[in-house]
N, C-alpha and C positions, 0 to 999 in steps of 0.2 A: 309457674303460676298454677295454684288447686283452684279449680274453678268447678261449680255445681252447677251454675246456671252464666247464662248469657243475655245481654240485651244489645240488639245489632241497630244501628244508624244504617240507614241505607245510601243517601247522598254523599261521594265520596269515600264510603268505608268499602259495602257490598258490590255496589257498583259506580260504576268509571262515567257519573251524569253530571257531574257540575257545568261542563260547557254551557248543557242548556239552559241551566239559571242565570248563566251570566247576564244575558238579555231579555229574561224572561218579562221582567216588571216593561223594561221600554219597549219590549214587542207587543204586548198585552195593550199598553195604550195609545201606541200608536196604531193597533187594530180597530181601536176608540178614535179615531182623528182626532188625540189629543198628544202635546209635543211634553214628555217629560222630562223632569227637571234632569241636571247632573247627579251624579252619584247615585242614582235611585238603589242600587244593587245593595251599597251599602244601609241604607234604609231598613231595606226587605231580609237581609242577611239574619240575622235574631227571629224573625216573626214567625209565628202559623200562616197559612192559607187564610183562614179566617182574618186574623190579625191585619194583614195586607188587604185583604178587601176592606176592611172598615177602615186603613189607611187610603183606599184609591176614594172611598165617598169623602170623607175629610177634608182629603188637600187638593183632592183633582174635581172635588163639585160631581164625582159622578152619581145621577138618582140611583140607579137599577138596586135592586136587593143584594145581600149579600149571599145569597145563595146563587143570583144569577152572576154574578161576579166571578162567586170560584167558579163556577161551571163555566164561564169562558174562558179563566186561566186553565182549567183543566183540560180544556178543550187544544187549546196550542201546545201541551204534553203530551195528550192521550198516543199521536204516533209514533213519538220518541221512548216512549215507555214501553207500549205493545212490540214494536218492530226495533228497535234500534240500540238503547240504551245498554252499553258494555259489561260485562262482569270483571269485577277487581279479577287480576288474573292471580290464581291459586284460591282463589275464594271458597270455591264449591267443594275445593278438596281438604278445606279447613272446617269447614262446615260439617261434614262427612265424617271427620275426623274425631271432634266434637260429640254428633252423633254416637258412634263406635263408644266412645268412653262415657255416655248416657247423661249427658250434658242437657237439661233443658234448656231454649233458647225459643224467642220471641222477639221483635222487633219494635222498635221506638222512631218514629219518624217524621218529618213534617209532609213530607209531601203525602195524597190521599191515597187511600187505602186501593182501589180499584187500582189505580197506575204503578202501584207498589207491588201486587198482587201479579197484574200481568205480566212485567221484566223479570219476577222473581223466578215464575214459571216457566217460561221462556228460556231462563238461564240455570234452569234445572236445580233451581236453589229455596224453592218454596214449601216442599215438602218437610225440609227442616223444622219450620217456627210453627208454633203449635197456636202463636196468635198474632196481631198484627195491629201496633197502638199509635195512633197518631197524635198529633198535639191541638187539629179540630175536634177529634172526638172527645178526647181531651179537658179542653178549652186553655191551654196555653203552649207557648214557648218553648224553647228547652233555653231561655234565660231562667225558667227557672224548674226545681225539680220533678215538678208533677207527674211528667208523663214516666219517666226512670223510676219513681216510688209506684206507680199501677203497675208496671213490666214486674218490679220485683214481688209484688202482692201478687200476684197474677202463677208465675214463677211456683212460688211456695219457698225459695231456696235461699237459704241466710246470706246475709247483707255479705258478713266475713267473704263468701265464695263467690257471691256475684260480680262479676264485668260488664263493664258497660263499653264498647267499641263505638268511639269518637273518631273522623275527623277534625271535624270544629273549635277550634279554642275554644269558642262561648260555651259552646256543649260540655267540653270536657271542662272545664272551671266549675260547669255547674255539676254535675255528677260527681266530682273531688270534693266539693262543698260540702254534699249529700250523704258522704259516706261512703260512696261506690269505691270500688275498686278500676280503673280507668287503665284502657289497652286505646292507646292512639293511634291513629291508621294514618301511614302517609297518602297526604292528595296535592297536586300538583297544584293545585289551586288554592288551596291553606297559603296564606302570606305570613301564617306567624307560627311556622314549622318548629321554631328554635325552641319558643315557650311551651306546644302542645307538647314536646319532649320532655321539658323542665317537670312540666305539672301530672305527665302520665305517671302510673307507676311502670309499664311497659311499654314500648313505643316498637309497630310491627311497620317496617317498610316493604313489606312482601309477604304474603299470606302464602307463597308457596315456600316463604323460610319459617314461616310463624307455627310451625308443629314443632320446632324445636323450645319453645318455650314452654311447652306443657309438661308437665309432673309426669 
């Protein structure tokens, strides 16, 4: 793979955090003494931060603003981010790697930029990205391109050489749409592993094997 530039997913790709989205939305509301629905995860799976709090005032009747909304979802992350959350293992030395061959690279991510910032750091992997794009800063999804087309503006580095490292089906369907070039990351939590294969152009189950795909 010739690659110029990079654009990193951090859930599931960079690091090993999906656990705690599992329950994120029904632990959030029931911090709210309120009982949420089934499936909520599947709801919130697609969304921004933002997106979900204008989904908790909608279906759950909650008043507060939506700025006090993330900041209580962010508030049930901030320790799992700071202190805890895992690094894809061989991550930092793919990274490094990357680096060495003068690869710009920046980040695309839903979760917010503070809690992104602190695990990055933490797990000696934040020096890399020279910037760090979310989908509230944003103002959408990675249902659909927006935040991938600012990482590559951003970038300067032709569409041809840019990757974008997915996770996510939804992600990576929308980035293949987009024109990117697509490196899918196994995550243990992906339930449609088979397809994010189909659709990548490369599919990396180990970042301590993934040097072997570089030019």
């Amino acid at each position: 793979m010739k690659i110029d530039g990079a654009i990193f997913d951090i859930d599931g790709t960079l690091l090993d955090s999906m656990p705690v989205w599992q329950t994120l939305g029904e632990d959030y509301l029931l911090s709210r003494g309120i009982k949420p629905h089934e499936n909520l995860k599947e709801k919130f799976k697609d969304m921004s931060l933002y997106e979900a709090a204008l989904y908790y005032k909608s279906e759950y009747g909650i008043k507060d603003c939506t700025e006090t909304i993330m900041a209580g979802v962010n508030a049930l992350l901030a320790d799992f981010y700071k202190y805890k959350a895992p690094p894809k293992e061989g991550a930092a030395g793919f990274l490094a790697e990357l680096e060495r061959r003068h690869v710009k690279m920046c980040v695309a991510t839903a979760t917010d930029a503070p809690l992104v910032k602190a695990a990055l750091k933490r797990c000696g992997m934040l020096r890399f990205f020279s910037k760090i794009f979310t989908c509230t800063e944003v103002g959408s999804g990675k249902d659909k391109p927006c935040i991938f087309n600012a990482a590559l503006s951003f970038l300067g580095t032709p569409k041809s050489g840019t990757w974008v490292f997915e996770d996510a089906l939804y992600a990576v369907e929308t980035a293949k749409a987009a024109g990117f070039n697509v490196a899918g990351i196994y995550d243990r939590f992906e339930k449609n592993a088979e397809a994010v294969i189909k659709k990548s152009d490369v599919y990396i189950r180990s970042f301590k094997e993934a040097g072997d795909l570089l030019d």
